[in-house]
Every structure is written in C-alpha cells, then in structure tokens.
N, C-alpha and C positions, 0 to 999 in steps of 0.2 A: 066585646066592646069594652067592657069593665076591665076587664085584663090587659087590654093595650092601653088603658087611661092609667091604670095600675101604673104597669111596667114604664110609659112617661114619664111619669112620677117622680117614680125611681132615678128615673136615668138623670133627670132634672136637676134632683138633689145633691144625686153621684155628681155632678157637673159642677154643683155649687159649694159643695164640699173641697172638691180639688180646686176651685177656684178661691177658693178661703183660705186653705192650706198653699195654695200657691203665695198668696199674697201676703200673709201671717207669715211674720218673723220674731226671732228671739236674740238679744244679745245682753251679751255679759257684763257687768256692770261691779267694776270692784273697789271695796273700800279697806279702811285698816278698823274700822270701830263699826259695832252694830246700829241697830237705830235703837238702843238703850240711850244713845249720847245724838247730839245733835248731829252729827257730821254722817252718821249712818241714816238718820232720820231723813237728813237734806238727800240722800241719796232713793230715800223710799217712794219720798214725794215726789222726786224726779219721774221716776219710774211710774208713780200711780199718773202722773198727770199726763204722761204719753200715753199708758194705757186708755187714761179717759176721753183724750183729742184726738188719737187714732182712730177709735172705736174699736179698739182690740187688735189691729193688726199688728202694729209693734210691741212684742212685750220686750222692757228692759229688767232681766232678772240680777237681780244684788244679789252679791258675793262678801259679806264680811267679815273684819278679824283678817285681811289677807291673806282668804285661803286659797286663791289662784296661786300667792306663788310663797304656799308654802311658809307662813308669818313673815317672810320677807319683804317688809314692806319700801326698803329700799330699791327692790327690785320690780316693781310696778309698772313704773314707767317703760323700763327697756320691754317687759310683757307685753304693753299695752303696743307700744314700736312694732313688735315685731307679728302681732295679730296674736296671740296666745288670749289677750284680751281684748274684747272688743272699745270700753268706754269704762271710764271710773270716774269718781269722785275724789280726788287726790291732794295731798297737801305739797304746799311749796319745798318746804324740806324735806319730805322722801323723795321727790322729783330734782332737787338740786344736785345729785351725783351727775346726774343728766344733762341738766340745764342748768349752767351756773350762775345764770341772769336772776332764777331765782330764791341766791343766796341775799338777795337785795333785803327781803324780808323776815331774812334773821341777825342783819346789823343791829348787834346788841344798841337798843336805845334810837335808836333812830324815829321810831314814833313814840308820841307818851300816849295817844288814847284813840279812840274808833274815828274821831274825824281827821287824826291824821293817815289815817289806814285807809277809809273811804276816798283823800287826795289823789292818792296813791293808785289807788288799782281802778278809779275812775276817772283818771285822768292819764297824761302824755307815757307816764312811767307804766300804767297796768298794760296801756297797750303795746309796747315794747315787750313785756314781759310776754304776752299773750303772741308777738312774733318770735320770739327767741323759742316759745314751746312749740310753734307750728313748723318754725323751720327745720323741727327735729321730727315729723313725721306724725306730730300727734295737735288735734285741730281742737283748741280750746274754747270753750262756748260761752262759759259765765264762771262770776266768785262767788263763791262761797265761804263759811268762816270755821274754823274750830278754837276762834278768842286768843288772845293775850297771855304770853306765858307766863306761871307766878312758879316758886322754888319753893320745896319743901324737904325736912330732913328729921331726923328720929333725934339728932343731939340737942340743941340749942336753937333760940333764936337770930335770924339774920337781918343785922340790920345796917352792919358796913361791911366791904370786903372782906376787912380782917376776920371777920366772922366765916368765911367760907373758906379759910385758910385750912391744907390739909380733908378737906371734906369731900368723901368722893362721890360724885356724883351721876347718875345715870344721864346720857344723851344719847341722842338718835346716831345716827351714822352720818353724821356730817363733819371734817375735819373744820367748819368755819364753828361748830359746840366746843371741840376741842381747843380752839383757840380762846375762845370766850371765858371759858372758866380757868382753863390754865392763866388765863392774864388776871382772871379774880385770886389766884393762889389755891383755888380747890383740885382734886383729882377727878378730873371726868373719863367715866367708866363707859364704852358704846355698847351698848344691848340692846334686841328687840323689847317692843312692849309686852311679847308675850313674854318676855327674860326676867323683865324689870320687879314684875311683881314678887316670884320668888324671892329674887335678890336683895329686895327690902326686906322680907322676913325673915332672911338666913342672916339679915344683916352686912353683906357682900357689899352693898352699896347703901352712904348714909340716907343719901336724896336722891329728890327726882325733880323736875321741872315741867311742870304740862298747865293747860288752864284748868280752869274753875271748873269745867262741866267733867275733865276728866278725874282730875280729883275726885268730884263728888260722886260721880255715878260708879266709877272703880272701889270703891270706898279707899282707899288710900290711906285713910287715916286708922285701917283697919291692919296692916302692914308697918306700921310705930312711925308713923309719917305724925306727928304732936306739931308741930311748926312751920307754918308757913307765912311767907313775906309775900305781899300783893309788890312786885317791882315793875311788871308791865313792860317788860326787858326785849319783849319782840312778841311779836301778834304771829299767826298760823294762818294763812287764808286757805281756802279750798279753793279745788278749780275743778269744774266740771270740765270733760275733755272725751272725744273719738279718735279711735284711729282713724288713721287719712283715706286708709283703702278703702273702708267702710262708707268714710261718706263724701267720697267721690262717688262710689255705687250705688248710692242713695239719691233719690227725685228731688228737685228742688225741693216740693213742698214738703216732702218730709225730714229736709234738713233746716226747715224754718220752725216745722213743728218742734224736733227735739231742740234746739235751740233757745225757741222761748218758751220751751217749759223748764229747761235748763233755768234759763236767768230768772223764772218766776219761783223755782224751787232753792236758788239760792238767796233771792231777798226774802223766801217766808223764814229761811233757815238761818238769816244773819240776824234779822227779829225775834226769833225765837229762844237765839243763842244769848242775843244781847237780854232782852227781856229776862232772861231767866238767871242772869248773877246775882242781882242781892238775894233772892232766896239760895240759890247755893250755897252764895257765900254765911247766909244767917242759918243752915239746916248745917254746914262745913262746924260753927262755931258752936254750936247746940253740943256736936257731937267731942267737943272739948277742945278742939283743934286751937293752940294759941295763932292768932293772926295777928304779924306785923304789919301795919299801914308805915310805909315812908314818907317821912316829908322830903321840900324839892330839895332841901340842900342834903339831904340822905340818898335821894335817888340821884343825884347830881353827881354825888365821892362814886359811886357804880360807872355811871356814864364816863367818869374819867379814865377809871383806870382801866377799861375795854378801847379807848380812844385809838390805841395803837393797834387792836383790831380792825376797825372801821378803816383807816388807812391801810391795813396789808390788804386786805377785802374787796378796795374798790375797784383797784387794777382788774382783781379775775372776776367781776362782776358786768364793768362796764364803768367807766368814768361819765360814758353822758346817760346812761340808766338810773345813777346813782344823783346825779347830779338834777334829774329830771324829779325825783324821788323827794331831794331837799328842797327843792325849789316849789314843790306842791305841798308839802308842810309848813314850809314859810310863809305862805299864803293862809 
C-alpha cells in the first residue's frame, strides 16, 4: 500500500514536472551595452519583471555587448527579422539601416532637451515610427532611452564648427553620421563600439560622440578623450521590440504581460538615465575632463550649418513623419 502511494507520488510529480517544462519558456533578448550602463540595465529589468509576473515561466535571457551577432550591432535588427533573435532592446540608430523612418531621430538638432523627445515618441510621430518597425516583421512594445549625444575628442576644445574642422571622428554605421559631420567639416570614421575604443588609444580616431552614461561608464576619458562639449545634437531612444513569429505564437495574456513590463522597464530606465546625469557629468569633470557648455547662439552656428542635412534626410525619412515630429516640438 505504501509502495503504490509511493510510486503515485512519483508519477504525480513526473506529471508536474513535464507540465512545467512544457509551459516554461526561454528567449533571447539582445543588447549592444551590459547592464554596467543604463540601456543593458533597462534590458535586465525587463527580463526580471516577466520572470516576476510569470512566475517563472517566461524567462527572458540578455545577451550583451552584441554577442548574438558577433559585435555587429548594426546587424541586429535583420537577426531579430529573421528569428536568429528572439527580442532585444535596441536603439534607433543601429535599426535605421533597416528602418529608415528611424533616421528621424538622428536629425542633427532637431530636439534641444527630453521634452522635446518625450513629444516625439509619445505622440503622432512615435507611433508612426513604432508602424514603420512592425511593418518590417518586428512588433515594438515600448521606449526606452540611452540619452542625448554629446562629442568628445583628445585635441581641443569644441565649440564652433570650425573647431571640428579636419577632426576625425568615430560614428556608428549610419551614412545620415556621415553626412552630419562631413557638413561640420570633420572626418567621420564608421566603427563598431567594440572598434572604437582601441582606436582612441592608438589615436586612429580623434573623437567619439555618445552620451553622458557611455562616456562615463566606458571611462573614455581614460583613452585621451580630455574634451567634451555638451551639444545635445540628437537623443538615442531605445525600443523594446519581438519578433512577430514569436508573438503571434504567444497567448494574449502573455503578450500583455511582456508588453507592460516592457513599458514599465522602460520608464524606470528613462528615470534612471535621466536622474543620473549631473552626477556623471560632475564624477566625468572630477576626473579632469574639460567640458564645454554652449550657449543658444553657439548651438544655433551647429544647427545651421547641418541644416542642409535635415533637408537631404527628410525625403528618405518620410516627409509626414518628419513633419509630425516638428510639429510635436512646436508644441
């Protein structure tokens, strides 16, 4: 009698076990930064907050540094397209080879601070953006931030054009970088980030351009990065995002689930980004770094002589995206 209550038991658990393993899923989740910096952080929290409203049946496991494909982080998005990835955390500019819609948010100048960025991806123009990403196979859930770009460089201080005249500078892989600073007169140099770093130190390249948090956590200033201008020349948002196959295969309610823990891990992650720049920027200045603050009529000579950017841009962007974009700032 003990022996067949035993062996129930058994079988009971055997039942409940492949019933847990049946239900319990895993997927891949990739980023280009750890969570040393904010934008892998916002990726972890995602992840812990499904594991926590699942009860453990979804784990989402982070991937960072863009080792899925290889430190290519402009190849992410086609990964994520084609199922190699399941979901990541991504920025607008490695996804823009992709999606040109969202070159929108690397229009040198086109926002000066977070509430014209907040207009923007909270209103007519985010949601545009957020169909131009779906109608390419990949289903975008929430933003996220990785901050405002500022410029840095081992020669001199920047604090008009002429100053970046001849100076070459490292950008992502996007030919709307290369336009950008070829119109400032600098030479932009395209490398990955894992490129970048050397390339400072061997000297290959004088600058870089990233925000405050990667500055600071990369140490940068540790690579003869001495000078950086605060220009606030284009914000980075992040976009939490699945592939479509995935979550069409998914139950409603677990596509509700990751969803708003998506948008819950991106507003802790845009507070946390935002909250934590004056100390960067006063631990960035400790560490000797000169910093140029611009005034408007100094950020204004910038914004002009990129102006003929903004116009060759809007065509492959979108004229009513662009247009949608201004019109939410104006406000």
């Amino acid at each position: 009698m003990k022996l067949t209550r035993c062996l129930t038991a058994l079988a009971a658990a055997a039942a409940l076990s492949a019933t847990f393993a049946a239900s319990a899923r895993e997927y891949s989740v990739s980023t280009v930064l750890s969570d040393a910096f904010p934008w892998g952080q916002a990726a972890q929290k995602w992840a812990d907050l499904v594991e926590e409203r699942s009860n453990g049946e979804i784990t989402l496991r982070v991937y960072p540094n863009a080792q899925l494909v290889a430190g290519d982080q402009t190849k992410e998005f086609s990964a994520m397209r084609s199922g190699l990835i399941d979901m990541a955390v991504g920025s607008t500019i490695n996804w823009s080879p992709q999606v040109p819609e969202l070159n929108l948010f690397s229009l040198p100048f086109l926002m000066a601070n977070s509430a014209d960025l907040d207009a923007i991806t909270q209103g007519q123009a985010g949601e545009q953006a957020f169909a131009a990403i779906e109608k390419r196979g990949i289903v975008p859930l929430a933003w996220g931030e990785n901050g405002f770009r500022e410029i840095s460089n081992s020669v001199k201080p920047v604090k008009t054009p002429a100053d970046l005249k001849g100076l070459k500078i490292r950008v992502v892989g996007s030919p709307l970088f290369q336009d950008t600073f070829t119109a400032l007169g600098a030479n932009p140099t395209q490398m990955s980030w894992a490129d970048a770093k050397p390339a400072l130190t061997t000297g290959a390249v004088d600058g870089q351009e990233n925000p405050l948090s990667v500055f600071d956590v990369a140490r940068v200033d540790q690579v003869g990065q001495k000078y950086l201008t605060l220009w606030h020349y284009m914000a980075d948002p992040l976009i939490f995002a699945v592939n479509q196959r995935i979550w069409k295969e998914l139950p409603e309610a677990d596509r509700e689930l990751l969803r708003q823990a998506a948008i819950d891990a991106g507003k802790w992650e845009i507070e946390l980004s935002r909250n934590g720049e004056a100390k960067r920027l006063e631990d960035i200045r400790a560490r000797g770094v000169e910093v140029t603050e611009l005034s408007e009529a100094e950020q204004q000579a910038f914004a002009d002589a990129t102006r003929s950017v903004q116009e060759k841009w809007t065509s492959k962007i979108g004229v009513d995206l662009v247009e949608a974009a201004r019109a939410a700032v104006a406000k």
